[in-house]
N, C-alpha and C positions, 0 to 999 in steps of 0.2 A: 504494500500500500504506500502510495506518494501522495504527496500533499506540496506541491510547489508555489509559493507565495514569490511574486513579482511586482514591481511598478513602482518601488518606493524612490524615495530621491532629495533631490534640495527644492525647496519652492521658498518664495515670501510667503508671507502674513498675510491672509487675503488669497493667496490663492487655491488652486486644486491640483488632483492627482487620482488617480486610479488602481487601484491595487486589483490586481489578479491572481487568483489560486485554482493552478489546475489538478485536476483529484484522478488519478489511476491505480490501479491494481486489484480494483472492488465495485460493487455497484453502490452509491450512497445514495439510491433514491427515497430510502426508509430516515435517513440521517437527518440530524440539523448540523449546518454549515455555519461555524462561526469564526469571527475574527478578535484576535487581541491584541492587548498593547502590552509594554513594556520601555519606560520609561528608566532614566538613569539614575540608579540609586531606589529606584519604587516598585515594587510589588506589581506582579502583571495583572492584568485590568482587562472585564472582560467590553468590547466594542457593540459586538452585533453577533445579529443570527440568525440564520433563514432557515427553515424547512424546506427539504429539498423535492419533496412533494408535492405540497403546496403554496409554496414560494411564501408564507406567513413570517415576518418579519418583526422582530424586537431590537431596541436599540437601548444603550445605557443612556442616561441623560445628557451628558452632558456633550454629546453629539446629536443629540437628536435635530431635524430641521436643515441639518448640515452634512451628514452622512447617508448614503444610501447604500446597502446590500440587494445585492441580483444574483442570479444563477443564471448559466444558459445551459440550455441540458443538451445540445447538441454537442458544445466543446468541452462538457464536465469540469464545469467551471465557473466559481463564484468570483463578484468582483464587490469592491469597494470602493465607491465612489466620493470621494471626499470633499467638497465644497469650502469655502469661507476659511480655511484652516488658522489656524492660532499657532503660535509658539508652543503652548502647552499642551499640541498635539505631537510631539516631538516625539519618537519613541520606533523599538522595534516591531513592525506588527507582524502577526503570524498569524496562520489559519489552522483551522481544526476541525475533526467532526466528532460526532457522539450519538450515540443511538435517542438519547431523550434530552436533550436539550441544555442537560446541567454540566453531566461528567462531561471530558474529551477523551473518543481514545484513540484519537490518530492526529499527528501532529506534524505540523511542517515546518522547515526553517524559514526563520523572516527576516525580512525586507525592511531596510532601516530608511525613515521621513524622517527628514531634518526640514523644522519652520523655522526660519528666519522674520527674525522682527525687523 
């Protein structure tokens, strides 16, 4: 099982970015797909999460309005779409999936967002 998180980078304050994670070696259409953070010095934090059945979607707060989570079930492949961003969205983010939506048990390496203020 692979979990490949891409797209991350440098942007300003203000702007956006996309992250992509492509999922092989299993079918995860029973799964929720979610994304986290990991900040320097801080506890990793969880982002977003979609069911990959029904593309049902929860977000933490403090992205909410500014963050969207999608799936394309043709490229087995969720994405993160990231809007408005802040400095204190700064951090490494990774993807995961999990049979009910809490635990994770398939993990990927991730993709480090640097905002620039």
């Amino acid at each position: 099982v692979q979990l490949q998180a891409s797209g991350g980078g440098l942007v300003q304050a203000g702007g956006s970015l996309r992250l992509s994670c492509a999922a092989s070696g299993r079918t995860f259409s029973n799964y929720y797909m979610g994304w986290f953070r990991q900040a320097p010095g801080k506890e990793r934090e969880f982002v977003a999460r979609i069911k990959w059945s029904t593309a049902s979607t929860y977000y933490t707060d403090s992205v909410k309005g500014r963050f969207t989570i999608s799936r394309d079930n043709a490229k087995f492949t969720v994405y993160l779409q990231m809007n408005s961003l802040k400095p204190e969205d700064t951090a490494v983010y990774s993807c995961a999936a999990g049979a009910g939506g809490v635990n994770y048990d398939y993990w990927g390496k991730g993709t480090l967002v640097t905002v620039s203020s």
